[in-house]
C-alpha positions, 0 to 999 in steps of 0.5 A: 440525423448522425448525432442523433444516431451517434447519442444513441448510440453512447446512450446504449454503450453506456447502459451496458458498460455501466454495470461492468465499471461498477463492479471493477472501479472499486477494486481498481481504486483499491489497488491503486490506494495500496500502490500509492500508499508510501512506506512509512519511517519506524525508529531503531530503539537503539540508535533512535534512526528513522528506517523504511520499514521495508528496508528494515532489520526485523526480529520478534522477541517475546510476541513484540516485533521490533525494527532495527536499522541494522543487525549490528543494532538488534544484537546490541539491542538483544545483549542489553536485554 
């Protein structure tokens, strides 16, 4: 009798809770794509180094953005232009 009413009651909770997790587990799963998603590698055209692009120096120049490993090199870079 008490697992009957315990199966019930899971069946119920299930029907209403249902609809909630559908509507928050894609956001969830999207968040958590974005947090694991790791930092990629873009290479200096200078000395030819792999930097995290996070870490990386950045300058735009002429619409193109370019990564540099340190702002000695973007000015290297920009002197031999």
């Amino acid at each position: 009798m008490r697992a009957l009413l315990v199966l019930s009651v899971l069946a119920f909770l299930a029907v209403v809770l249902w609809p909630v997790a559908e509507r928050y587990l894609p956001r969830l799963r999207r968040l958590a794509r974005v947090e694991a998603r790791p930092d990629e590698l873009v290479k200096d055209p200078v000395c030819q180094t792999y930097v995290v692009r996070s870490r990386a120096v950045r300058r735009e120049i002429e619409g193109h953005v370019f990564f540099f490993c340190s702002s000695e090199c973007a000015e290297r870079y920009l002197r031999g232009r």
